[in-house]
Steps between C-alpha positions, in 0.01 A plus 500: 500500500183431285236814391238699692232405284471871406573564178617854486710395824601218303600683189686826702731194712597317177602846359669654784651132611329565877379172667178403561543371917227244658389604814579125690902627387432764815499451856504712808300757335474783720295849476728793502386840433236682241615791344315723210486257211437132687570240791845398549609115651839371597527151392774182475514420135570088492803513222705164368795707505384667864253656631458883489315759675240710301263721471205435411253790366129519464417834309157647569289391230749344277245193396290795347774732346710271380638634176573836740700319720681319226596857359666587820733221477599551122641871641670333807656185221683840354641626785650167625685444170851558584422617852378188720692659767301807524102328498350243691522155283154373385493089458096466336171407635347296741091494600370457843285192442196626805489896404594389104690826494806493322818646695807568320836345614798709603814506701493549876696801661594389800564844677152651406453824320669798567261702726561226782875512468486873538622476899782292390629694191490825706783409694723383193810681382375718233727296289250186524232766423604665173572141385128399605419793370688461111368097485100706529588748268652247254187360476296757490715646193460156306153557512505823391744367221259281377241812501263397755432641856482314802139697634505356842876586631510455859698337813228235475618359171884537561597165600789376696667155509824368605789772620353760379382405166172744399231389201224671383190380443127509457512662150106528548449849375781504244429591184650625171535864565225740392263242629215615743274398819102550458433868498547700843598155642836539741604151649831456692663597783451838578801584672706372207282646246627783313291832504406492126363163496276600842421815281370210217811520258591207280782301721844547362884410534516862682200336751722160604791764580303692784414157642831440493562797720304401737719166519846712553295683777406124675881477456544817702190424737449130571136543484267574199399824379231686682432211741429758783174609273210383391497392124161689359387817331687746681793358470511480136414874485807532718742344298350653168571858702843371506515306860784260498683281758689687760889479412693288773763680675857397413409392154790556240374792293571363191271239563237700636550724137453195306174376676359850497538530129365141463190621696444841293168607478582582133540121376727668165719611763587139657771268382501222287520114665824522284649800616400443897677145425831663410496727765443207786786333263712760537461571869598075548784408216740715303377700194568273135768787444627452872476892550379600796416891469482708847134483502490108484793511773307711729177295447705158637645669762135581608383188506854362664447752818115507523388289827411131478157516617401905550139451522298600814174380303626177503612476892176600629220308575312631176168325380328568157208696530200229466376637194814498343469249197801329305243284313488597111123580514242648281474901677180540677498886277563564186726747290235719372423588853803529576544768229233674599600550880855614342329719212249630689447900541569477903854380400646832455327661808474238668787295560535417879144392500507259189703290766160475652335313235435125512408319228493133680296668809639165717832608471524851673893540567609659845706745307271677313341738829840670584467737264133583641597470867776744446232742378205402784803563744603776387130698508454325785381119533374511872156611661650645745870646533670682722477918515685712311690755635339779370128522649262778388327435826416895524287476205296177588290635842385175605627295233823259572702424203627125617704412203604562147302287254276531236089574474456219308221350667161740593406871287244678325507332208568761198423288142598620156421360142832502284587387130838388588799578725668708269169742480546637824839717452339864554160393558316740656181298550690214648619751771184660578356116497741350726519848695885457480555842596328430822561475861400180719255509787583175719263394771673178680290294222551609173623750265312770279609833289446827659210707388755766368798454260833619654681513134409632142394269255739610249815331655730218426337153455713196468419158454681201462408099459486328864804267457412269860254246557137571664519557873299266735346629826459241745307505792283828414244663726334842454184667399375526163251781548700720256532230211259546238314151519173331549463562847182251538634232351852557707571445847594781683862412587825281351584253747824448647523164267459690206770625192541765267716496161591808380599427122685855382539573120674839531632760748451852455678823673368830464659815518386837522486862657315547847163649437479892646191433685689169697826676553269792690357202679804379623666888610198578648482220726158413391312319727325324208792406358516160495121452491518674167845359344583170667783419775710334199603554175614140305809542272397183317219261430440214312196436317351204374230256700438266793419194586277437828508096633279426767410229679843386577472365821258252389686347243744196511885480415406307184243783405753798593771331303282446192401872497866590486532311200186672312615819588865448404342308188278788427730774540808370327240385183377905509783656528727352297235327188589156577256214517510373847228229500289471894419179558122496445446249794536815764241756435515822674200430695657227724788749565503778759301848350707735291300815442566805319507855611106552363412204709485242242598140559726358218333135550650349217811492346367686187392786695829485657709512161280785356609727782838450494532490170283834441767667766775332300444475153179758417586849407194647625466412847388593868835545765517712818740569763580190632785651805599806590910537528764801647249645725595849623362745746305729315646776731843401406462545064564866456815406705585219269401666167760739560763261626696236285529291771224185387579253775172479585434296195552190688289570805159355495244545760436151688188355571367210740224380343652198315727237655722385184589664189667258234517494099307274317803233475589503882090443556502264284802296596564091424067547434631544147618164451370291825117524453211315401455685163862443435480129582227450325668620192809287536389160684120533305378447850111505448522271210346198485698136478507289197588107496451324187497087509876469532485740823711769381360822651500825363354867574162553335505750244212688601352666826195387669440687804481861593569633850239614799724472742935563462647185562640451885916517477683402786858507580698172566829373575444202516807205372473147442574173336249265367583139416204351297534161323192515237367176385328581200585711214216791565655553833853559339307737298378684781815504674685652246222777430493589927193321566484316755174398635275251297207589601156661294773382209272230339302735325765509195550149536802460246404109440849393310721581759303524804570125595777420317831416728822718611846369504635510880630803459488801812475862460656717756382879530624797688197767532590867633155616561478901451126591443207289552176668266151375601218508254193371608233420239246702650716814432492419144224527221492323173607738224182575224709320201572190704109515649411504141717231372389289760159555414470444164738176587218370720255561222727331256357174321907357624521690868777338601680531221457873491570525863825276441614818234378802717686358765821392319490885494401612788634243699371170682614606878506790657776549816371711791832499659826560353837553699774736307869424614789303327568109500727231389482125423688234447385150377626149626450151449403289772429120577164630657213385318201605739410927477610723763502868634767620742514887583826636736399824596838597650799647258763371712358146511510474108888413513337159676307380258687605231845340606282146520328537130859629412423841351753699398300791305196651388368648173271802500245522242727638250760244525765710722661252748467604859835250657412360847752736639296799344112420662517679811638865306253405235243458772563874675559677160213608322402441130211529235210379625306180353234304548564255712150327601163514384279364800134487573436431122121473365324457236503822248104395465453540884551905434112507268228588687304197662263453203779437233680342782183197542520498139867398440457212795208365360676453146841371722309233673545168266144409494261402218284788339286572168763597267326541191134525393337468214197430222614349134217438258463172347348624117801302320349117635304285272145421660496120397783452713445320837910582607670840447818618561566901546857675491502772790758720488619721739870678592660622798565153669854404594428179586234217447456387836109633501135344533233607233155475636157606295183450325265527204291802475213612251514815357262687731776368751316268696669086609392234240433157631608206242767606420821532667854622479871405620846664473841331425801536305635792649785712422664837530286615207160371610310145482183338358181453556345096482091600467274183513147539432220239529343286246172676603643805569317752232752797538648687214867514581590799310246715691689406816773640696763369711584622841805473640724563766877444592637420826802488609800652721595829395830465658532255225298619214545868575170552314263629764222710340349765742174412429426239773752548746259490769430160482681260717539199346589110605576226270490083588629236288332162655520151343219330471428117407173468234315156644184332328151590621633836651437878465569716798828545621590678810797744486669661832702800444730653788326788528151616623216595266246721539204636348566707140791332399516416136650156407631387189614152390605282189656143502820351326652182437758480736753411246346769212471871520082474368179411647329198384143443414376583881251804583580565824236692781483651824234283683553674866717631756579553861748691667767258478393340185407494186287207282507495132311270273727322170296381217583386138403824209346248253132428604296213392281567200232323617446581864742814580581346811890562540698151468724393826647213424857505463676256329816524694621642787651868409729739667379906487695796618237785649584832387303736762528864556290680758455854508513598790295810453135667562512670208264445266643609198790401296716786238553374177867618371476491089131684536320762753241290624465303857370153533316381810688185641231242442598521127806335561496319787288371808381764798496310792142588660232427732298268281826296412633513863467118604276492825346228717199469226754424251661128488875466359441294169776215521 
């Protein structure tokens, strides 16, 4: 089959006897699927002896890790000795000849893998299972024989072919054992991962058995394991804790022992590969000794009477949850965090709310609140509720009790300082501070303690950690008189719009005896009774702080939804010591207020952090009563001191001056994962787009805008198919990176591919629109770093060059509309060779157009096939979001304020400019020479296409006459000077200076010194025709001239880059022309009258450059100096303007 051309290929097939394939011996190669380690194709391998289906595999970067990749298959060549039945057969190598990626070649199973015949095997005889089951296990023993370990054991890599026939395959992980991943790394599929490798243990034989669990439980289940949850942080905690799959009814209990001791948490305490074989042996053939004991004969007789198909997962309607992920995958967390969450202090005291903690803070699960709701319902979740039975009514005048609920929302505020939670047992301070043995005086508005205690201070105080989630106020309105704040710099109410958080670190009771003096009160019948003690007495409060936000009514959707995610960020990253990182982009200041208790606005997210983290994580810290709890009737405590009878320790006095009450998580809601901060994070939506010359696009790596305005985000449902037949290769580029306008997209001008021809080929794309987000550029500002990198490009001696690098990281374009949903495509060939855009905005007309291009699937973007059949359920179910279109697309420049802005066009527009100035002295020429040649060199240039005009200057910098200079030979490195000087010229060369200037294109050159930028400059080329007897010559350029323009000119053979022996002068000028005068430089001795005649008729190219420019002065480059014009070149003028007293010389 001949060689790859690769040597260490080369070498490893000649060893191993694989083949080497050509790519021509494949046809009908078609994309399949990607999974964790590489693309996989289905191809039609063109055999003498018959043709054969295949595989053919590109691994993710197996070009650059070669000798890795090569490892891999030396362990898999050990475990197919012997056992070809058991592994998927590998035939060599092959290289697609366009990507020049080399694929590996293997057999094709023609039932898929395992996970997708899960619906089928479900209803097989559990006779066809166990054997399924024994052919897996078999292999997964030989590799354990051969002391390696698979790594990556899942449903994904068990392959079926034939009746029934399973392989495994994609060894990609597998590695002798003892071998490890990069520190803290954890790649896989989670819900097939075993808890000591999520907890960072080294993979082991023990760690394939638990993924081999979870394949007896598919068995069981016909779906895969946790597919109703979302695969992230929490639910690794969960199965670390101990969470497995739940048991399916009518499963023979011996099997359901054996896959619960293959899943033990303690991985000593699983069985071998060996010993689970043998049992699955057992359970399908006769023992060797053909003894069946009682056990074993109970077992079968399990499996004979257990139902067919006794799963009622399987006969529902049950769809994975869409962040369910049976991908292997690098984890988004690692194990050290993981430890810590699990090793952490709160585990012990804390176990219900641990739940609660979200390391990936996109992938909040459902489950995780029930816990919390079960508390909020049981103190009472509701603003409102009805009355209890037992009203006090007697004791509350004109008060009117309308509920049971908590004071959570307006008090006196009582403030303590504290070391720490556990220095409050028996504090007598903290009870005197927080007047804990107080009454409450309640006015309609707010709550505050009674000016005299009702209990000793020397009674029971207990406190204990809050174990629920801050409580969230919605819709608050009452006064704030009583709050200790700035009142001038507050308004005088909370508006309806507004919220309160109550974050709670503890809850304290106190206990005590009745004070004499109130218990007199109270038999006396004291009409100052409760003006002196209170109407209520609270049970319980919890301390800790608040949280005011205002302004809500103002704010946006997008805005709301992003301050749920700082908050949630904030809080979880406090409490619990994790880094939770805000995305930087959405400062607190574009966000609705959140203000503190003193009146301070936390404006930026490090204001925010310190105070939660200083109510979270300081010792020494500020709290208060944060909500009052188990209100009673201050006339009613003697009565229940001296009773046992405590059910009033779930009544709670209700209040109306709130709407909602929720927890933190039920505020928050799907905000956690669907918001901008969130997207931003995962689609890098703010980021900047990259092409490079072949038009592949990528994400820039760095941010160059900041917000002054949250992005617009608007809710869609929009569906669609696009048919688009590009015609050039950029516009397949597009297409396949969601962008589908062309316009404003010449600014990265990728010149390679940007004409170069497409194949006929159409692509066909279903769009489910689900959020439209609008960013106009005026709501953005350039961020300092990317200001400054712009600037100091634009003051570069290359510009364009440095601008090409900042924005290769920033990005080129900039999208100000980008539409989140989920697509599909397909791509046909077609005899159509002109471009075209169809769009069919109607689902049900799709089956149409599809039935005529004769579509029978679709691929999403990673590789899943989505059958014909399938569109209209994968239309109404929802799924991760995507990108799906960038629109309205700009340049990234176009975001710089205006001055930077005119800067960048002016260097974009392809027009010549002064590249280059400069002065070189002359002091190595000899002085009897009448012909010199100077060596200029310069860098910088990438390209010689450039003009060199100048002159010869004397050393107090002044134009010499006699003497005269031209420019040729150029190159990338510079060019030379040809100086002439006059037989009667008396001029001492090596006091003299040349003066010099480059121009050019900087678009070509990309040398474009910032020292004459101003200067707009035009260059003409004319050919002129030398005749006897004449010296003027009369050049028209296309342009009008005006006073104060400089011009410059030399001459050239047409057919040599030099100037011959011509001095060339500006005689006069109109508007619309220009006359110079051409004499010989060698002057007759006798007369100095300059000689005319020409010999023969000669052709001249004009070199002229006009500066179109009033400025006087021109900056020199290699010195600090300024030279007025006139020292190069001619000023056009008054007294040289040609005029009705002046004759045209002929």
């Amino acid at each position: 089959f001949g060689k790859s051309g690769n040597a260490i290929i080369d070498d490893f097939i000649l060893k191993n006897e694989f083949k080497w394939i050509p790519y021509n011996k494949f046809k009908n190669v078609k994309y399949l699927n990607e999974g964790g380690f590489g693309t996989i194709y289905k191809a039609l391998w063109l055999k003498s002896l018959g043709d054969k289906d295949v595989i053919l595999k590109c691994h993710k970067n197996l070009s650059e890790n070669l000798n890795e990749f090569l490892k891999e298959w030396e362990y898999y060549e050990k475990c197919l000795v012997g056992f070809d039945d058991i592994t998927i057969n590998f035939h060599g190598f092959t290289k697609d000849p366009v990507t020049l990626k080399y694929m590996i070649v293997m057999d094709y199973a023609n039932k898929g893998n395992l996970r997708e015949n899960l619906t089928r095997i479900v209803k097989s005889d559990w006779k066809q299972k166990l054997y399924m089951l024994s052919e897996i296990i078999s292999g997964l023993s030989k590799i354990h024989e051969e002391n390696l370990i698979h790594c990556d054991f899942h449903d994904g890599n068990i392959l079926n072919h034939g009746y029934d026939q399973t392989y495994i395959s994609d060894l990609g992980l597998c590695r002798p054992v003892g071998s490890f991943l990069k520190e803290n790394e954890i790649y896989g599929v989670m819900s097939f991962m075993a808890p000591e490798v999520l907890k960072g243990k080294s993979y082991t034989s023990a760690s394939d058995i638990y993924s081999f669990s979870m394949i007896m439980w598919e068995f069981t289940s016909g779906v895969p394991p946790f597919n109703n949850r979302a695969h992230d942080f929490q639910l690794s905690l969960s199965i670390c804790k101990g969470e497995r799959p739940e048991i399916i009814e009518n499963t023979p209990q011996c099997y359901v022992d054996l896959m619960k001791k293959c899943w033990n948490e303690d991985p000593l305490k699983r069985p071998s590969a060996s010993e689970v074989k043998d049992v699955i042996m057992n359970w399908i053939f006769r023992p060797d000794d053909g003894k069946i004991n009682e056990e074993l004969k109970s077992n079968i007789m399990e499996f004979i009477n257990a139902p067919i198909w006794h799963n009622n997962l399987a006969t529902k309607s049950h769809n994975s949850h869409p962040k369910a992920c049976y991908t292997s995958r690098l984890l988004d967390f690692t194990s050290k965090k993981l430890n810590e969450i699990l090793d952490s202090a709160y585990n012990a005291s804390r176990s219900d709310l641990i739940d609660f903690i979200i390391r990936d803070l996109r992938s909040l699960d459902e489950n995780t609140s029930k816990k919390s709701n079960e508390i909020l319902e049981n103190e009472g979740s509701q603003a409102s509720v009805k009355a209890n039975e037992m009203l006090v009514s007697e004791d509350l005048n004109d008060y009117i009790i309308k509920g049971l609920g908590s004071l959570g929302m307006c008090y006196y505020i009582t403030k303590a300082m504290i070391n720490s939670i556990e220095s409050i047992n028996n504090n007598q301070q903290i009870i005197q501070q927080l007047k804990l043995n107080h009454g409450l005086l309640l006015n309609g508005y707010n709550v505050q303690p009674s000016s005299q205690a009702i209990f000793k201070e020397d009674g029971e105080l207990n406190v204990n950690f809050y174990n629920g989630q801050p409580i969230v106020y919605a819709d608050i309105s009452f006064f704030l008189e009583n709050l200790f704040i700035d009142k001038d710099n507050y308004d005088s109410t909370l508006q309806p719009s507004n919220m309160c958080i109550n974050f709670p670190i503890a809850e304290i009771t106190y206990k005590g005896e009745l004070l004499k003096s109130f218990s007199e009160c109270i038999n006396d019948n004291s009409a100052n009774l409760h003006t002196l003690y209170g109407r209520f007495y609270a049970r319980k409060v919890l301390i800790g702080n608040k949280l005011f936000i205002k302004d809500l009514n103002l704010a946006t959707p997008a805005q709301i939804d992003v301050l749920k995610f700082c908050l949630f960020c904030t809080y979880n990253s406090a409490k619990y010591s994790i880094e939770i990182l805000f995305n930087s982009l959405f400062t607190l200041n574009l966000l609705p207020k959140i203000v503190t208790l003193d009146g301070e606005e936390l404006n930026t997210y490090e204001k925010l952090y310190k105070w939660m983290n200083s109510l979270y994580q300081e010792k020494e810290k500020s709290i208060f009563i944060v909500s009052y709890y188990n209100l009673i009737p201050i006339s009613h405590l003697e009565k229940i001191i001296t009773s046992t009878d405590d059910f009033l320790d779930e009544n709670q006095l209700g209040v109306t001056n709130f709407k909602k009450m929720l927890n933190l998580e039920e505020w928050i809601g799907d905000a956690v994962s669907d918001n901008l901060a969130s997207w931003t994070s995962d689609f890098q939506l703010f980021q900047g787009l990259v092409f490079n010359q072949n038009c592949e696009m990528k994400i820039s790596k760095k941010t160059a805008i900041n917000f002054i305005k949250i992005p617009v985000v608007n809710p869609s449902n929009k569906t669609y198919m696009r048919i688009i037949k590009p015609s050039t290769k950029l516009e397949v580029s597009l297409i396949s990176n969601d962008i589908f306008s062309l316009n404003s997209l010449s600014f990265f001008s990728p010149t390679k591919s940007n004409k170069e021809c497409y194949e006929n080929y159409i692509h066909i794309l279903i769009k489910c629109e689900q959020y439209e987000i609008l960013l106009n550029k005026d709501n953005v500002r350039p961020t300092k770093e990317f200001e400054h990198a712009i600037e100091e490009a634009l003051n570069n001696m290359m510009p364009l060059k440095a601008l090409q690098n900042i924005f290769n990281e920033y990005g080129q374009l900039f999208s100000q509309r980008i539409i989140l949903g989920k697509s599909l495509k397909n791509i046909l060939p077609t005899s159509s060779s002109s471009a075209f855009e169809t769009i069919v905005s109607e689902p049900k007309s799709f089956k149409l157009h599809l039935d005529e291009l004769n579509i029978s699937y679709f691929l999403t973007p990673n590789g899943k096939i989505i059958e014909i059949n399938d569109l209209l359920n994968w239309i109404q179910n929802p799924s991760n979001l995507e990108i799906i279109e960038f629109d309205d697309i700009i340049p990234l420049y176009k975001i710089l304020e205006e001055r930077q802005q005119k800067k960048i066009d002016d260097l974009l527009q392809n027009n010549h400019r002064i590249l280059m100035t400069g002065v070189t002295d002359l002091k190595d020429l000899n002085n009897s020479d009448v012909e010199y040649y100077k060596r200029i060199n310069i860098e910088s240039l990438e390209d010689d296409n450039y003009e060199v005009f100048g002159s010869i200057i004397s050393k107090d910098n002044s134009k010499l006459e006699g003497i005269y200079v031209n420019f040729g030979s150029y190159d990338l490195n510079g060019f030379f000077a040809m100086i002439k000087k006059l037989e009667k010229t008396n001029v001492d060369i090596k006091e003299c200076h040349i003066l010099w200037m480059i121009v050019g294109k900087p678009s070509e050159l990309l040398a474009f010194s910032p020292s004459n930028r101003e200067f707009q400059v035009n260059c003409i080329k004319k050919s002129i025709i030398l005749q006897p007897n004449k010296l003027n010559y009369l050049i028209k350029p296309s342009f009008t001239l005006f006073r104060g323009y400089t011009i410059f000119v030399h001459a050239c053979y047409s057919f040599a880059n030099y100037e011959p022996n011509y001095v060339i002068e500006l005689i006069e000028w109109t508007h619309s022309y220009i006359v110079f005068q051409i004499i010989k430089s060698i002057y007759n001795e006798s007369n100095n009258i300059p000689l005319t005649d020409f010999d023969e008729v000669i052709d001249l190219d004009l070199h002229i450059c006009v500066l179109c420019s009033y400025y006087k002065d021109l900056k020199i480059d290699n010195k600090k100096e300024e030279f007025i014009l006139n020292s190069i070149g001619y000023i056009l003028t008054e007294d040289n303007y040609f005029n009705s007293r002046n004759q045209l010389s002929q």
